[in-house]
C-alpha positions in Angstrom: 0.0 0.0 0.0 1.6 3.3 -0.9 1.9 6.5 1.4 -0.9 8.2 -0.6 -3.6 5.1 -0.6 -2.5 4.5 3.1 -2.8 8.4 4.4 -6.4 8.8 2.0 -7.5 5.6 4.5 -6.8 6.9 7.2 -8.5 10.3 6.4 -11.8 8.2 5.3 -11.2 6.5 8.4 -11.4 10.1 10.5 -14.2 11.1 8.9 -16.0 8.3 9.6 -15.6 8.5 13.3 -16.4 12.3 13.2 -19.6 11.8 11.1 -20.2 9.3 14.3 -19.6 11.7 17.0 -21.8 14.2 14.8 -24.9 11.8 15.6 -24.1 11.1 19.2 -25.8 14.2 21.5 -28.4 14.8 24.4 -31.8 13.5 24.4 -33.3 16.3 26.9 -35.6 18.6 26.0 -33.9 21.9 24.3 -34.4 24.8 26.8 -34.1 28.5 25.7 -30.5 29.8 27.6 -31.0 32.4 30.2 -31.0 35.9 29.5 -32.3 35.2 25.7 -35.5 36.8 24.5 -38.0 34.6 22.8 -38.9 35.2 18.8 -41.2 37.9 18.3 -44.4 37.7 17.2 -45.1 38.0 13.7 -47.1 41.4 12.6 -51.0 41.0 13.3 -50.5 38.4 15.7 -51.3 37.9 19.5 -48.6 35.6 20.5 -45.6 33.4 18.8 -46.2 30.1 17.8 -45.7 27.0 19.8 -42.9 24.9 18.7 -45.2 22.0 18.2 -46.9 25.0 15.1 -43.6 25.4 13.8 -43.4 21.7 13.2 -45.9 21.3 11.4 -45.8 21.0 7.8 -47.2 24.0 6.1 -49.8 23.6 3.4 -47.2 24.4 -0.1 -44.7 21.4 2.1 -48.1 18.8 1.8 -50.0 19.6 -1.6 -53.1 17.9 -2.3 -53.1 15.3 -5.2 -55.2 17.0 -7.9 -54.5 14.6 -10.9 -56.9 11.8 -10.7 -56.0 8.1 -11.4 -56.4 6.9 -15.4 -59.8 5.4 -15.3 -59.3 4.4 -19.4 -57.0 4.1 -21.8 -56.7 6.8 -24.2 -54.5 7.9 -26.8 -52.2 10.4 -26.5 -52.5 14.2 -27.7 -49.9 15.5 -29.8 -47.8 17.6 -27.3 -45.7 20.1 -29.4 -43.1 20.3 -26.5 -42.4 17.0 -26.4 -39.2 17.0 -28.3 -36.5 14.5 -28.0 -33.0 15.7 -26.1 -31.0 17.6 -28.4 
């Protein structure tokens, strides 16, 4: 094994481990540190939103399905855009 292969394994090998320290970390509740304010309010509204709001997938993240299943077979229109790769 040259000095090159051997010192690019040991790199990979490095990473590795630090990708697995990356992963490793506390599983208590976060807590806002002392002394910080909380997020403002957006403009019009009474109070902030809960974090369990903020998790929640807005409506443009979950669209609704709005093409419906082929019930029947039919042909194919003539799509002018449909060009091959060029």
């Amino acid at each position: 094994m040259s000095w090159h292969a051997r010192s690019a394994f040991q790199g990979m090998l490095v990473l590795c481990a630090l990708a697995g320290l990356a992963g490793c970390g506390s599983r208590t509740p976060l807590q806002r540190p002392a002394g910080v304010e909380p997020v403002p309010a957006a403009r019009g509204e009474e109070q902030p939103p809960a974090s369990a709001e903020l998790m929640e997938p807005g409506v443009q993240a979950l669209p609704d399905r709005s093409a419906e299943p082929l019930k029947r077979s039919d042909e194919r229109t003539v799509d002018p855009f449909d060009l091959p790769p060029s």
